[in-house]
N, C-alpha and C positions, 0 to 999 in steps of 0.2 A: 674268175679268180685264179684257177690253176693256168690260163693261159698268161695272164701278168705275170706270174712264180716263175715261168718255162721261160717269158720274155727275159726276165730280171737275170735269172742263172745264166742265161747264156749268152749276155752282153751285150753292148752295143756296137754297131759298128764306126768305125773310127771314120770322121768325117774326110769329104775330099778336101784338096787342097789346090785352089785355081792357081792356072798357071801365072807368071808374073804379070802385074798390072802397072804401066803409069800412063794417070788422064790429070786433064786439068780437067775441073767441077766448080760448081758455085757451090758455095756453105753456108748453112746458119746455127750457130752455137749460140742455146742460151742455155746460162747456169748460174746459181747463185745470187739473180738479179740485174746481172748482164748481158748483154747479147753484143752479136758481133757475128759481121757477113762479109765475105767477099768472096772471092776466087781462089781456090786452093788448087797446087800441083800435089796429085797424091802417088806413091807408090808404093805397092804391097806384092814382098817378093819373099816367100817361107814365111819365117819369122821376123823379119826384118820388113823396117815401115819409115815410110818418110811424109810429113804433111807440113808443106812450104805454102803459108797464108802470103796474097798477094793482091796489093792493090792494082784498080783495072791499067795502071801506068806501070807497074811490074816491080814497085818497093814491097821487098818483105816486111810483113806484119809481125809474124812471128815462125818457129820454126818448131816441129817437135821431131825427134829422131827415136827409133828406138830398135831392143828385138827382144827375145824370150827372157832376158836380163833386167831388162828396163827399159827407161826414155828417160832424152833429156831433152829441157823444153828453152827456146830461146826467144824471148818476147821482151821489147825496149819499155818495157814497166813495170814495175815489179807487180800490181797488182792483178794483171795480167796471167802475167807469169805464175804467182799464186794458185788462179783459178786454172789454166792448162796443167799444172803441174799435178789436180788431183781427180783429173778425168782420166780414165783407163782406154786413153786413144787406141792403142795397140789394139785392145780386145773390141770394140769398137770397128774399126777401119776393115781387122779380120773379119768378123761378123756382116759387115755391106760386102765387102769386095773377095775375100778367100774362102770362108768356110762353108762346105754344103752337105747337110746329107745325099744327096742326090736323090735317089728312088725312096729312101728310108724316110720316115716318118719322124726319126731322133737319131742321133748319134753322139760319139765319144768326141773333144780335140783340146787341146791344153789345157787337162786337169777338168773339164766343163762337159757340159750338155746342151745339147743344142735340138730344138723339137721346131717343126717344119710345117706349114700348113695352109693351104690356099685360107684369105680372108674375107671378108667385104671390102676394106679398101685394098686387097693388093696380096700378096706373098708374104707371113708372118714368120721370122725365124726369132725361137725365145732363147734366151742364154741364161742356164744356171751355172755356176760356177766361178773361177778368181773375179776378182771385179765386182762382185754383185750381179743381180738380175739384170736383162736387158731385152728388150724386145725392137726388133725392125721390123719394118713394113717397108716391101720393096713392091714399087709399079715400076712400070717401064716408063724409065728416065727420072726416077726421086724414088729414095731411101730417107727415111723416117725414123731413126733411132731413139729409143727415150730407155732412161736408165731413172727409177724410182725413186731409189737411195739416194742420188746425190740430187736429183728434179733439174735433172740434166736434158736437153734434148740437141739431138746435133740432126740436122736438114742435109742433102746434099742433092742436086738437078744435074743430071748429064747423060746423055743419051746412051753412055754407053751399058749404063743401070738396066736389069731387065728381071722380068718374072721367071725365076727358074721353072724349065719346064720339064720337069722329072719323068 
């Protein structure tokens, strides 16, 4: 009990931040009732995030942009459009690909908390904080996201995904 107290006062540490990333990835997004897969060009660099959906002949599906401000989301339908418009990609995208405790068990990073922990299937990183909850599960080569609130889950396959090894 007094070691939780002594943790609690005297904060956490603020998460890394990887350095910039762009890969192309397979994806699966289901939300709301819908689902939807192809190949996504991602890139996550600070706060700033780009996720260009692309069929396997290289037409854009949809487009989200964003950074510590917002997103805007570009998709040819509006219903589409709708359901990207009320997933928290950003915190999402940072969560697979930028933010880490490293050695630390929890840490501090956009207003959130982030708790770290080898699983049974894989690397667990949970998210409290803007956005709602969320938890990933990262193996080497697929990230697992699922967010409760909205019964959202986003897939993503590409080698360059790996078990952080603290």
């Amino acid at each position: 009990m007094i070691a939780a107290w002594l943790l609690a006062c005297a904060g956490l540490p603020v998460a890394t931040q990887a350095p910039p990333i762009e890969v192309v990835h397979q994806f699966a997004i289901q939300a709301r009732g819908h689902t939807f897969a192809g190949m996504a060009a991602v890139r996550v660099d600070g706060d700033d995030y780009t996720l260009v959906a692309i069929t396997p002949g290289g037409v854009e599906l949809f487009n989200v942009r964003g950074d510590a401000e917002g997103s805007v989301v570009t998709a040819p339908q509006q219903d589409l459009k709708d359901v990207l418009e009320r997933l928290p990609l950003g915190r999402d995208l940072h969560l697979i690909y930028a933010w880490s405790c490293g050695s630390a068990p929890a840490c501090e990073v956009a207003g959130g908390r982030i708790e770290e922990a080898p699983g049974d299937d894989g690397w667990t990183r949970s998210w409290t904080g803007p956005g709602g909850p969320a938890v990933v599960t990262l193996q080497d080569g697929r990230a697992t996201l699922d967010d409760p609130r909205r019964g959202y889950t986003l897939r993503i396959v590409g080698e360059e995904i790996r078990v952080p090894n603290p």
